[in-house]
C-alpha positions as CSV (number, residue, x, y, z in Angstrom):
1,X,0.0,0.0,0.0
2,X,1.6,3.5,-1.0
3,X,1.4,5.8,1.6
4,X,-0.3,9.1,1.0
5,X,1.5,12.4,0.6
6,X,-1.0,15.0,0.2
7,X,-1.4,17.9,3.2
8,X,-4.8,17.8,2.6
9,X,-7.7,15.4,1.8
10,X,-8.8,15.4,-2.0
11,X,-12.0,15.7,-2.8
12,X,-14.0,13.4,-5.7
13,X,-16.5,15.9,-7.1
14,X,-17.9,17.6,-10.6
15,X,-16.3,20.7,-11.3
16,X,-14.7,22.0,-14.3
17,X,-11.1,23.9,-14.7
18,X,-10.1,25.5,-17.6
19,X,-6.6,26.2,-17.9
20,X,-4.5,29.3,-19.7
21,X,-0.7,28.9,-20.0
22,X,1.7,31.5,-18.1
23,X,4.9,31.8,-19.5
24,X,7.8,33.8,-18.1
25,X,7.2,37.9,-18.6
26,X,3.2,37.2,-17.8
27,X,2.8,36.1,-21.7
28,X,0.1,33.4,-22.7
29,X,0.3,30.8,-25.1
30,X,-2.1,28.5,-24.9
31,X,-5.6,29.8,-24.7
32,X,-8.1,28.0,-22.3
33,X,-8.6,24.4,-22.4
34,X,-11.0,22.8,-21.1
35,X,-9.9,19.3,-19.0
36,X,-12.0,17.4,-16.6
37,X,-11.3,17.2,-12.9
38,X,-10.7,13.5,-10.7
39,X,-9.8,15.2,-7.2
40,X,-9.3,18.8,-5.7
41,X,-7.9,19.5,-2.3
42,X,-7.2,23.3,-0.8
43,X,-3.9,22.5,-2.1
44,X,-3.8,21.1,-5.4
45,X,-5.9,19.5,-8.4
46,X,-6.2,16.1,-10.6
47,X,-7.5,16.3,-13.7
48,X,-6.9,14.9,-17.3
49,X,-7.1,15.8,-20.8
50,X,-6.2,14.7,-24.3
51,X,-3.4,17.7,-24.5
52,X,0.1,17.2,-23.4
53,X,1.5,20.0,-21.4
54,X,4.8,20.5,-19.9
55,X,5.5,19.2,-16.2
56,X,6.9,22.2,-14.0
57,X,4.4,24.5,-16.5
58,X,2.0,27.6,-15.2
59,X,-1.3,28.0,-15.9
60,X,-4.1,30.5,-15.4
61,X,-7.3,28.6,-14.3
62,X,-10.8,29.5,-14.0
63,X,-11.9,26.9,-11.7
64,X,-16.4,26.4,-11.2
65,X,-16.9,24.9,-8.2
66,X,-20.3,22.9,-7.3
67,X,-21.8,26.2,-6.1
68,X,-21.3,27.6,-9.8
69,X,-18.8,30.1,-8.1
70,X,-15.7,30.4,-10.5
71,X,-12.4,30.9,-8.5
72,X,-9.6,32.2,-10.5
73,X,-5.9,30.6,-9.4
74,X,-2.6,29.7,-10.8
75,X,-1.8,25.8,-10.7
76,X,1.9,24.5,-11.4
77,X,1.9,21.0,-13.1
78,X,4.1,18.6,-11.1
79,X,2.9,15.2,-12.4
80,X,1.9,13.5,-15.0
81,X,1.0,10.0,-16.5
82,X,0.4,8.7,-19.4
83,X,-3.1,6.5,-20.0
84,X,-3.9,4.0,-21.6
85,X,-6.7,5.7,-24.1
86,X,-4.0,8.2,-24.4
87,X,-5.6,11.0,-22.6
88,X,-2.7,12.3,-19.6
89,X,-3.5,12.8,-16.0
90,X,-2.2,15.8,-14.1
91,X,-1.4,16.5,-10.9
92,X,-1.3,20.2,-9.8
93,X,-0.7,22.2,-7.2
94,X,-1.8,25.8,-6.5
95,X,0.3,28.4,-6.0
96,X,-2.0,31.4,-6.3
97,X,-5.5,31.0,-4.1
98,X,-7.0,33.7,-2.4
99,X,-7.6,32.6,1.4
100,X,-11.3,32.7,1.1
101,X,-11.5,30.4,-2.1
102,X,-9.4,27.9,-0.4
103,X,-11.7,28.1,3.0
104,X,-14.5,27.4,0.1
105,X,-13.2,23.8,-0.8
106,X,-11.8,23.3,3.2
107,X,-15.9,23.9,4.2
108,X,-17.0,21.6,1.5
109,X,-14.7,18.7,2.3
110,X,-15.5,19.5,5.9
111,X,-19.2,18.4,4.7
112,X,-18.7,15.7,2.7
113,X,-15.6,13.9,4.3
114,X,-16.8,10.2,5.0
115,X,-17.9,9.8,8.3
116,X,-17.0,6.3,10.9
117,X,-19.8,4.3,11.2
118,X,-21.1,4.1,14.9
């Protein structure tokens, strides 16, 4: 059994990121693309796509959350896997989320976290 590494508990829900490229001097190069979301923590995201992007990358990200509420943050890709169907899967972490946007997911994993059964 791997052990887990993640600060904070990832979530499985229905959102959807779309993501803008950041290179160095602010420039873009990739306009949004749209990718589906696996897991999202106050931390970090998983998601996957059919695109290949570049591990270490920056990306702009207009992130709707189950309440419809779109929270704009800056996620740095630092893993990625190859799948099978030939779509890749992304880990990211955030390094640009206002305080109040990450107590938005921290109150909604609060609420949803699986609970020991008496």
């Amino acid at each position: 059994m791997s052990e887990e590494r993640r600060r904070n508990q990832r979530l499985d829900l229905d959102v959807t990121l779309e993501l803008e490229r950041l290179d160095k001097g602010g420039v873009t190069t990739l306009k949004y693309v749209h990718v589906e979301v696996d897991d999202l923590s106050k931390s970090g995201i998983g998601f996957h796509c059919a695109r290949e992007l570049e591990l270490e990358s920056i990306y702009n990200t207009r992130l709707e959350i189950w309440t419809k509420e779109v929270i704009n943050t800056i996620v740095r890709i630092i893993r990625c896997n190859k799948m099978e169907n030939g779509e890749y899967r992304y880990g990211g972490t955030f390094i640009g989320m206002t305080d109040t946007d990450a107590l938005k997911i921290g109150i909604y994993q609060m609420l949803n976290a699986p609970r020991a059964e008496d």
